[in-house]
N, C-alpha and C positions, 0 to 999 in steps of 0.2 A: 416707577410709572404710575399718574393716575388715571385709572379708565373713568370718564364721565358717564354719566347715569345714561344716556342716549346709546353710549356705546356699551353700556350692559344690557339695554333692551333691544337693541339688535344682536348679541350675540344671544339671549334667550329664545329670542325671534327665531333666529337661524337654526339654533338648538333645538327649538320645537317643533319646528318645517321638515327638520332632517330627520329628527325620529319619528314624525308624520310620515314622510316622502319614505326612508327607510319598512317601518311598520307596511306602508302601502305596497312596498317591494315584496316584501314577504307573501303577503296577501295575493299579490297578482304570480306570485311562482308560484303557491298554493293554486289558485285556481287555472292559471295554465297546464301543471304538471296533471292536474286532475282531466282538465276538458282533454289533453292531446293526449294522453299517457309519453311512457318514457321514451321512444324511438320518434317519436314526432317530437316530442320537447328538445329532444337532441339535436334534430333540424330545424328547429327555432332556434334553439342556440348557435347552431353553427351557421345559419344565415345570420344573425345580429353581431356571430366573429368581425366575418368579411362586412357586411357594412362598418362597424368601428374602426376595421384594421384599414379598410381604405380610406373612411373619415379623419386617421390619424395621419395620412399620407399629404392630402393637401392642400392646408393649410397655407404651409412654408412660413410660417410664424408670427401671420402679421395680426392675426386676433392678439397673440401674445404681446406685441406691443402696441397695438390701438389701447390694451388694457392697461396699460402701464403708464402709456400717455393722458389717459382719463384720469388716471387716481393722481396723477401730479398738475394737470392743465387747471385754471385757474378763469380763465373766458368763457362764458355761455355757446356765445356761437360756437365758437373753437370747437367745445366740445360736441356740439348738435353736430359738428360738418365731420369730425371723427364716428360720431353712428353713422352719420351717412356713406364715410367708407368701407366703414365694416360692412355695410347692407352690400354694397359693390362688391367687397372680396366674399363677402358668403356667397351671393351667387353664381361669381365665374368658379370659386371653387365647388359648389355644387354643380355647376355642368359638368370640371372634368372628372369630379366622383361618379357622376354618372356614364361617363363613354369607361373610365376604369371599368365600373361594374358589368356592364355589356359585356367588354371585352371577356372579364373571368367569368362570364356565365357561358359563353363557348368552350371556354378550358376547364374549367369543371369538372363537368359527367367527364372527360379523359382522368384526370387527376383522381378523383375521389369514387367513393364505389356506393355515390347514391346521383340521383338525378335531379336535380333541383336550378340545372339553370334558365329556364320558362320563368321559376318563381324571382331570379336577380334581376332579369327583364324586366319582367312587367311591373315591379315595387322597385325599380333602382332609386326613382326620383323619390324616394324617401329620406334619401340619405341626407337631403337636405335637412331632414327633422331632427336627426341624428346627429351631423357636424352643426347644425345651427343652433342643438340645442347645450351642445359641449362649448361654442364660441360664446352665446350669448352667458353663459354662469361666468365665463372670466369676463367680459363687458361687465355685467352687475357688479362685479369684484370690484374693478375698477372704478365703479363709479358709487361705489358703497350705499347699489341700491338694494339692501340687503331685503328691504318687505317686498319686492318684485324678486330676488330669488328666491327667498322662500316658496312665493307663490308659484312659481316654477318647478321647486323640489317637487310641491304636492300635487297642486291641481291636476295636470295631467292623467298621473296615476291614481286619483279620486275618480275623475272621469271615465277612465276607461275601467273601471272594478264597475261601478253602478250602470255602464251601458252594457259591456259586455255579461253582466250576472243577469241582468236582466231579459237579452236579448237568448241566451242560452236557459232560460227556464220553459221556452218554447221551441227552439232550434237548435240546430249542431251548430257548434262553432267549430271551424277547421282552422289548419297552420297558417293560411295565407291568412284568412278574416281576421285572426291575432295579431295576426303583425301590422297588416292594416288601420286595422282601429288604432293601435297602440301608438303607433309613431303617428298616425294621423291625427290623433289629438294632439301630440307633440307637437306635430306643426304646426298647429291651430294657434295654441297659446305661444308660440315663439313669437309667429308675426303678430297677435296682439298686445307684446310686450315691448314687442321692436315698434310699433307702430305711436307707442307708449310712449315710447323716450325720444318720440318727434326730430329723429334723423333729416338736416339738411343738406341738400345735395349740393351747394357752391363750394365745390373742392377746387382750390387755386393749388397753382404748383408749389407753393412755398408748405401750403399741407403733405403735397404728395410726398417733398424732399423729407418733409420731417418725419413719415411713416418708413419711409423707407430707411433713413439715416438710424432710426432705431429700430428699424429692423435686422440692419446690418449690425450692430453695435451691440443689440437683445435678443429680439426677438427670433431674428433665424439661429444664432447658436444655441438657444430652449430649443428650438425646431428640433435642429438636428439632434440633440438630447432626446426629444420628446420621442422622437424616431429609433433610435436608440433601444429608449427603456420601453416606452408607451408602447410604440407601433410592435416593437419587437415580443410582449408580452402576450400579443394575440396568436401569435407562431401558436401558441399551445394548443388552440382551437383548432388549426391544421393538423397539426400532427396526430393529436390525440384523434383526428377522424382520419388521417391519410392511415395511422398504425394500427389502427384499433376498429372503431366505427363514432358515430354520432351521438350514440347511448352515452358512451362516457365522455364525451364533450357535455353533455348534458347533466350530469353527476358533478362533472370539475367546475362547469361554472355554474350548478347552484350551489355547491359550498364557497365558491368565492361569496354569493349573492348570502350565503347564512354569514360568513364572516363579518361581511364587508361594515357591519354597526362598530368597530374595535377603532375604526379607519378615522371612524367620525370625531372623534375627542379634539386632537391636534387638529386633524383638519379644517375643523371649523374655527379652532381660536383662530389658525392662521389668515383663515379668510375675512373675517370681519376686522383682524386687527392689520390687512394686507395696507394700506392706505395709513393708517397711523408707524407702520415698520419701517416705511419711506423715509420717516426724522428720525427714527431711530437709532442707535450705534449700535445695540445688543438688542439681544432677545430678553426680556427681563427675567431672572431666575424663578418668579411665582409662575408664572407662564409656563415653566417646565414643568416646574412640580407638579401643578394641576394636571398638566397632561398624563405624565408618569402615571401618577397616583390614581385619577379618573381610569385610565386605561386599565391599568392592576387590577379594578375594582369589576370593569367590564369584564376582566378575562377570567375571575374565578364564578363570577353569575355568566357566562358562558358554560364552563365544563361542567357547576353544577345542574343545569336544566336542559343543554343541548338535545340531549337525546330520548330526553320523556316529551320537551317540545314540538319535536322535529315528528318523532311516533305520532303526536295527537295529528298533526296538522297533515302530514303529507302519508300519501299509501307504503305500503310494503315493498313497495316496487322500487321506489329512490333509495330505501336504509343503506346503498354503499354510500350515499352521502354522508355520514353521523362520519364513519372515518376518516375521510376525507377532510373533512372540516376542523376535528380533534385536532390535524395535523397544519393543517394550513393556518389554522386563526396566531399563530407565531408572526407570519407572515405578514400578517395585518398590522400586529402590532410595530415592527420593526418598520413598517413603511409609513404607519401615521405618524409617526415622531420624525422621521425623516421627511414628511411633508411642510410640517409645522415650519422646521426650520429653511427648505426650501420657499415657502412664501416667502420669510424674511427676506433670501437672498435675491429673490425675484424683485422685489421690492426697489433693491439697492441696485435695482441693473443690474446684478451678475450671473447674466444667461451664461457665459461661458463657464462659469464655473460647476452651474449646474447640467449643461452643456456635456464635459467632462464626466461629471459622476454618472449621468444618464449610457454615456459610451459604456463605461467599467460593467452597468447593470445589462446593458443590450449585448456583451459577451457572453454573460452569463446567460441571459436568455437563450440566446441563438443555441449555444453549446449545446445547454440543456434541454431546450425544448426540442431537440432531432436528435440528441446522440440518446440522454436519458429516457427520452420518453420513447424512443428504438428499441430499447434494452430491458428497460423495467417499466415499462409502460406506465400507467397513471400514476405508480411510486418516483418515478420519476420527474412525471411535472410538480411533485408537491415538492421535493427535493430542490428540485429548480425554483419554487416561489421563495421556497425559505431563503435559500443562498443569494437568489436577488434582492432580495426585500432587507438582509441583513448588509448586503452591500452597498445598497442604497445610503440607509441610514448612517454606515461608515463615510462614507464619501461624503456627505452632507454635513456630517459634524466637523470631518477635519479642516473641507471648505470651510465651514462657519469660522471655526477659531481660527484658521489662517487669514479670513475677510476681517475679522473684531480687533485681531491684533495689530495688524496696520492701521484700519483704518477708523478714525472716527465717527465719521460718515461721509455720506456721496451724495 
């Protein structure tokens, strides 16, 4: 394979958005973990559960093949009238995330033994910021507008570090104002990105048949995968607040949030080379190695600075995070490689087979996120990350060579 020079400066592009956008991530759990301390940061994170966990809900997979249809479409128009459907399905799917949300903010204060359904009310309509901002990164994908994701990765959380540090050198900031600001810039930049890519509305039926037709064919069996692994991953955030409380919801996903730079290697080649894997037959063997290799190299400048880092940066009050994370960054690893090789197969149409592995992994989930984390409480959901994360990456590689060895391409 040769990568042309354009497609090495977007994937440095990307490269250096994500460890900007990453780097930024760090910084804004730094200073939210500081402005809320840990029992409010716990309910920041478990309200950001429920919105993801319901943003993963619905979909029904057509972002996933608008994206798919972009990176193969070949028409100007074509393509402008495909934004334009996506703008349609983001917004009927943001109103019904929002009556979801309504709805759990009554069942709530029953279920969990804190009170926060006032705050799903009055901020549901964010969730638009949130599934729109998860839909619009695979649009870019597809349309290998990699300097607008980028600018996506970062800005945002640029924005909201310099309004909100600012804003807090003279006033409190509270949980609701956090979340506010935060997705509310998200919002901002989504629609001036969508607004970007000049979305036209003359949707004829021979469009609608064709999103759907690959819908049915791709894009809903990723759904139901995504549902699976994705939607089912967020159980942890339940559990760990229904078993336990919010505090350690709060601890489990900022060490996913220290992990999560391990993820970025494979997943990034995957993304900029999503659209070139399309004529592809194979995954090229440099492409692994790099990943392997970069990855090995992220996991030992991991364990050696974790925890003199983690001490400078955040208070005495997170350190059950430093273990937490020792244990989890496994996890990381075994799911970026099994990313990597899921873009390829994305690529090739084969939702269903990622479809499948996504099933095997939402077993795992479920099992473990209610029976383990019932039993051994937060040893149990790291036990659970690992076992999925490594199940993943099985699943995805045997698909891979059972897809290479039939087929030349698709």
């Amino acid at each position: 394979m040769n990568i042309d020079r354009d497609t090495i400066q977007k994937i440095l592009t990307l490269y250096g958005s994500t460890f900007i956008g990453i780097g930024l991530g760090f910084a804004i759990s730094i200073f939210n973990t500081r402005v809320l301390g840990k029992e409010a940061f716990g309910d920041f994170k478990f309200i950001e559960t429920v919105f993801r966990f319901l943003a993963s809900l619905v979909s029904i997979g057509v972002f996933i093949s608008i994206t798919r249809m972009l990176a193969i479409a070949r028409d100007k128009i074509y393509k402008h009238n495909l934004i334009g459907f996506f703008v349609i399905a983001l917004a009927t799917a943001g109103l019904i995330g929002i009556i979801l949300l309504i709805i759990f903010s009554y069942i709530e204060p029953i279920w969990f033994s804190n009170n926060l359904g006032s705050i799903f009310r009055k901020y549901s309509f964010l969730i638009f910021a949130i599934l729109g901002t998860i839909a619009l990164k695979e649009i870019l994908k597809g349309l290998n507008k990699i300097y607008a994701l980028s600018f996506l990765n970062a800005i945002p959380a640029l924005a909201y570090l310099v309004i909100a540090y600012t804003y807090n050198l003279d006033n409190a900031l509270y949980l609701e104002d956090i979340f506010l600001l935060l997705y509310g810039l998200q919002f901002i930049c989504m629609i001036a990105i969508i607004y970007k890519l000049k979305p036209k509305f003359n949707i004829k039926k021979s469009l609608v048949k064709d999103v759907i037709h690959e819908n049915n064919t791709n894009g809903r069996p990723i759904y139901y995968g995504s549902l699976a692994g994705v939607a089912t991953a967020h159980i942890v955030g339940f559990s760990l607040s229904y078993y336990i409380d919010n505090t350690q919801v709060g601890f489990f996903t900022l060490a996913l949030t220290i992990c999560s730079p391990l993820i970025m290697i494979p997943s990034v080649l995957g993304t900029v080379l999503f659209k070139k894997f399309a004529n592809f037959d194979y995954i090229p063997k440099k492409v692994f190695l790099f990943s392997i290799l970069a990855s090995a190299v992220a996991l030992v400048i991991f364990f050696l600075f974790i925890e003199k880092v983690f001490l400078l940066f955040y208070s005495d009050d997170f350190s059950p995070t430093i273990a937490i994370a020792k244990l989890l960054i496994l996890s990381f690893l075994l799911h970026g490689l099994g990313d990597l090789i899921n873009r390829f197969l994305g690529a090739k149409g084969q939702g269903k087979l990622i479809r499948n592995s996504a099933f095997m992994v939402g077993i795992v989930n479920i099992l473990g996120y209610t029976i383990l984390v019932n039993y051994f409480g937060v040893n149990g959901a790291i036990i659970t990350k690992i076992l999925a994360s490594g199940t993943y990456l099985i699943m995805m590689y045997y698909y891979y060579t059972k897809f290479t060895k039939k087929n030349k391409y698709v």
